[in-house]
C-alpha positions, -999 to +999 in steps of 0.1 A: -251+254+103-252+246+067-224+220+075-241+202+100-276+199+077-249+188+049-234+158+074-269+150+084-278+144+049-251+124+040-254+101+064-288+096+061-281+088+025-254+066+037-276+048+061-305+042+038-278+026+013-268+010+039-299-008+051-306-018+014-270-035+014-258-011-007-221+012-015-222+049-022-210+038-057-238+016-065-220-016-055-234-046-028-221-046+004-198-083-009-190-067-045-149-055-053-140-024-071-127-039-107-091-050-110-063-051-131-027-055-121+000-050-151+034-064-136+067-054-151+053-019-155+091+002-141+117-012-160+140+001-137+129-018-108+135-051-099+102-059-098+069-039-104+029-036-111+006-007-119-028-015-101-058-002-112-086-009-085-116+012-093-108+046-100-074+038-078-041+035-095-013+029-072+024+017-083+047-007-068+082-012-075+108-034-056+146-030-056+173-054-041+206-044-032+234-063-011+237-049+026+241-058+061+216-082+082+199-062+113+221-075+147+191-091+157+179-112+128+213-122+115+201-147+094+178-127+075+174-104+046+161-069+052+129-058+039+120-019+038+084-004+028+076+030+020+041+044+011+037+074-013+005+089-014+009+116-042-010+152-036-025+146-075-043+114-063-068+131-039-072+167-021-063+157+017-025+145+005+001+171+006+034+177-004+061+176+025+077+149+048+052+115+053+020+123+070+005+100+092-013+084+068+015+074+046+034+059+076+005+036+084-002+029+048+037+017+049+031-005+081-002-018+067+017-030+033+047-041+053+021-062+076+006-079+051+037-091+030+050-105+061+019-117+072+012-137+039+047-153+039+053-137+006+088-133+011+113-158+030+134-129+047+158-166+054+165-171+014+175-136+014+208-139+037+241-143+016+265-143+049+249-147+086+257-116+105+275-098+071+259-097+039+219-103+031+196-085+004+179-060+014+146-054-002+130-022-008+095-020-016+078+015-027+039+017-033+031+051-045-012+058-051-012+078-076 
């Protein structure tokens, strides 16, 4: 019972901040957490950035490495995303194989660099059919 007074509550909160245009953290409706991206942050990595949105910290690193083109893009560099979302970041993350969550969060990421035209997958092929780069990209929210 106490569960379902506790729900009611919130959302009632959550309305009323609502109807005054308002975020749970104090924040308008149109207002971003603050940012602050520091690239170059893995020195191991090809490329990298540490992100600090709000109170969320996530870190990207990208590594290259020479492979083979997929059969049916043969002209075209490989890109690979993989999502880390690190039990120390929040409560409802746990240890084990990728949940759910962190699959999506990978196709979200992959999505959007593909979407964007961020990276030319073309300028990535060394030999049609043999040789391209294949670019991994790892986002971890720590």
């Amino acid at each position: 019972m106490s569960g379902e007074v506790s729900a009611e509550i919130l959302t009632t909160h959550l309305l009323d901040l609502a109807s005054k245009g308002k975020r749970i953290d104090g924040r308008g409706i149109d207002e971003y957490r603050p940012i602050r991206i520091e690239p170059g942050f893995a020195a191991n990595a090809d490329g990298s950035a540490f992100v600090h949105l709000g109170d969320t910290k996530v870190l990207c690193g990208v590594k290259l490495e020479l492979g083979k083109p997929f059969p049916d893009t043969p002209n075209a560099g490989v890109l690979t995303t993989n999502a880390e979302l690190i039990p120390l970041s929040s409560p409802v993350f746990e240890p084990g194989p990728p949940t759910t969550t962190a699959i999506e969060t990978s196709r979200v990421v992959d999505r959007a660099i593909r979407a964007a035209e961020t990276i030319d997958l073309t300028r990535l092929c060394v030999t049609p059919g043999e040789k391209s780069w294949v670019c991994y990209v790892d986002v971890h929210v720590l």
